[in-house]
C-alpha positions in Angstrom: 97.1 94.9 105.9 97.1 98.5 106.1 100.8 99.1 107.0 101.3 103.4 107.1 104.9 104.2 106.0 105.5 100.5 104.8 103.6 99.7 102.2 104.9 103.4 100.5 108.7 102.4 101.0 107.6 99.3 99.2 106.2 100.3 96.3 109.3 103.5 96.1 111.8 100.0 96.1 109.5 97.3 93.6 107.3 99.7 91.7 103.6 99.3 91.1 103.8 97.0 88.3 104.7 94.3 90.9 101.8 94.7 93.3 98.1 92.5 91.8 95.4 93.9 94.7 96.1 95.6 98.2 94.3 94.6 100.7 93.4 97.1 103.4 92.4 95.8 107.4 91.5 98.2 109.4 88.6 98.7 112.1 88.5 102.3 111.7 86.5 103.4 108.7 88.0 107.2 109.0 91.5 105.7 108.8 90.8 102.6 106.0 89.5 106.0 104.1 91.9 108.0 104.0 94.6 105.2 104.0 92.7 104.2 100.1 93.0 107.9 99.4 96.5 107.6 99.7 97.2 104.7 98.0 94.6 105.8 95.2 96.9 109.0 94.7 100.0 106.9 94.9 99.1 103.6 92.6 95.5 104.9 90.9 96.3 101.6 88.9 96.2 98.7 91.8 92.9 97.5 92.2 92.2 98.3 96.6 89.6 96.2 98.4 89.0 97.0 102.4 88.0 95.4 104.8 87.0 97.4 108.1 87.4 95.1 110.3 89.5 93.9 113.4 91.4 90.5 113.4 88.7 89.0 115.3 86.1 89.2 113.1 87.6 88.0 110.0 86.6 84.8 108.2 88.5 82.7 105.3 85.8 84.1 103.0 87.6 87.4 102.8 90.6 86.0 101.3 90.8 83.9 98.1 95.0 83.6 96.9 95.6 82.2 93.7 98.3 79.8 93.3 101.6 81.3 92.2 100.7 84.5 93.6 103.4 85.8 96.2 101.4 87.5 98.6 103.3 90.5 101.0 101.7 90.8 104.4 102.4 94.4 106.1 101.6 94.6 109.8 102.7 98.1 110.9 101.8 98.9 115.0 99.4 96.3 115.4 100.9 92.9 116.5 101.8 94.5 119.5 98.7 95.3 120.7 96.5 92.9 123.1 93.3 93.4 122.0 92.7 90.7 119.4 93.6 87.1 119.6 96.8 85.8 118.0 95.6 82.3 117.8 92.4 83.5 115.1 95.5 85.1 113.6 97.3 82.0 113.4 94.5 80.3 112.3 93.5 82.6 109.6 97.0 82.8 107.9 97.0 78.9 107.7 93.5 78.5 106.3 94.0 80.9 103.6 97.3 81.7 102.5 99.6 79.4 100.2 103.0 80.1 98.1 105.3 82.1 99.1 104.1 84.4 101.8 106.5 87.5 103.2 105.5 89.1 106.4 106.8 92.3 107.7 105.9 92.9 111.4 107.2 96.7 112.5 106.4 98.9 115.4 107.7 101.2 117.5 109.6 99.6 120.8 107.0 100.6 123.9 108.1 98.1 126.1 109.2 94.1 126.1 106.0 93.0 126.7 104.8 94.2 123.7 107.7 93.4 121.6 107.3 89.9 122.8 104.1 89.9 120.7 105.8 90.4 117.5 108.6 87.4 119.1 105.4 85.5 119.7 103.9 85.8 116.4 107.4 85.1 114.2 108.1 82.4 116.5 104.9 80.7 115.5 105.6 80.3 112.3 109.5 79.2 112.7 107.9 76.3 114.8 104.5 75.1 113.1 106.6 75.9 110.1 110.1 74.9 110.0 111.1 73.4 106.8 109.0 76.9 105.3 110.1 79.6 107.2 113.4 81.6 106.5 114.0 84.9 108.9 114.9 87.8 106.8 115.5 90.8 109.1 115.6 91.3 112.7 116.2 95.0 114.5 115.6 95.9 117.3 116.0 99.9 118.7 115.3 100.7 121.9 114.9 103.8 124.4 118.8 104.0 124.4 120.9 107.4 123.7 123.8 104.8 122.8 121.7 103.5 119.9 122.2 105.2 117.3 118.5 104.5 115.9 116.8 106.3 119.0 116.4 109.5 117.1 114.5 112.5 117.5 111.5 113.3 115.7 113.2 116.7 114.2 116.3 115.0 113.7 115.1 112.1 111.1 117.3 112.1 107.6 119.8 114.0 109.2 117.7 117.0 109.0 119.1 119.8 111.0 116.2 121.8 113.3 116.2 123.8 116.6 114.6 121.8 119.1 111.4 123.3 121.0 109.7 124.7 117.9 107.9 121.8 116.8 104.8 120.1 119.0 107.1 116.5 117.7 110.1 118.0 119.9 110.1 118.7 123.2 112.4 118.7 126.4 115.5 118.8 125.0 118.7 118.3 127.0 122.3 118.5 126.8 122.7 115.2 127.9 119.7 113.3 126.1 119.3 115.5 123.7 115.4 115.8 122.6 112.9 114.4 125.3 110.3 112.7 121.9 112.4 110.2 120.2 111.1 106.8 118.2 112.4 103.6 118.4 111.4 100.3 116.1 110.9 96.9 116.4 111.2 94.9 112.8 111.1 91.1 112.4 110.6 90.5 108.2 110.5 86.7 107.6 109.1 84.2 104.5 106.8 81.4 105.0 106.9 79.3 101.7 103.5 76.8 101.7 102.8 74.0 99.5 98.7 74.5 98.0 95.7 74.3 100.4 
């Protein structure tokens, strides 16, 4: 799963000698393009096979995991979103993965309805899954200026910039400080199958 920042920050921490074959889903063949270019200049050495599709219209036949194999699944702002069924989704992951699967589910906090989708999608697995599943990581970040993760866009790492001068940073105020800020939603967890 094509997973922006994510999949970068994971090869940084486990190298490339411990990734087989990414896997890129995406339904936009402009972004699954340049997403391979990236990876291509990063890792030249993983073997990359896309798939431009969405959720929907995936079958079993696109994925064929060999036993043994831990398999990392990257879902970066997408379980959020409404527009594809998270029962094929469901489905999908059960027909086709085995071992030990990992699933990192990120976005940015928009509103609880959508993070509910992410809740929705771990929960299924904790349920259908019990005596597999293990939760990893849980954060959650919202639109708060108490939180100390609500940061803004010019002021990530630390880095020190005057506000205004960037089309990121905008609005800025004594009392809220800069009017674009990010937030996240994370929920990692490990689903550990017998064979199919």
């Amino acid at each position: 799963m094509w997973p922006g920042n994510c999949f970068f920050h994971f090869l940084e921490r486990y190298g490339v000698d411990s990734v087989k074959e990414i896997i890129l889903i995406e339904p936009s063949l402009i972004a699954i393009k340049r997403a391979t270019l990236h990876i291509q200049k990063l890792a030249p050495a993983i073997p990359v096979r896309t798939i431009c599709k969405s959720f929907d219209d995936l079958t079993k036949d696109y994925f064929k995991p060999e036993p043994g194999d831990w398999n990392v699944h990257l879902f970066s702002n997408v379980l959020d979103l409404d527009n594809y069924s998270q029962q094929l989704l469901f489905d999908l992951i059960e027909n086709t993965q085995t071992g030990r699967n990992y699933f990192v589910c990120v976005s940015p906090y928009i509103t609880s309805v959508h993070t509910e989708r992410l809740n929705t999608f771990k929960r299924y697995f904790e349920k259908n899954h019990s005596y597999a599943f293990h939760s990893l990581l849980e954060v959650d970040s919202q639109k708060d200026i108490r939180d100390p993760y609500w940061l803004c866009n010019m002021n990530k790492n630390n880095r020190i910039k005057r506000h205004g001068i960037n089309p990121y940073c905008g609005n800025y105020t004594n009392e809220g400080g800069c009017g674009k800020k990010w937030t996240r939603v994370i929920r990692v967890f490990k689903v550990e199958w017998e064979s199919i």
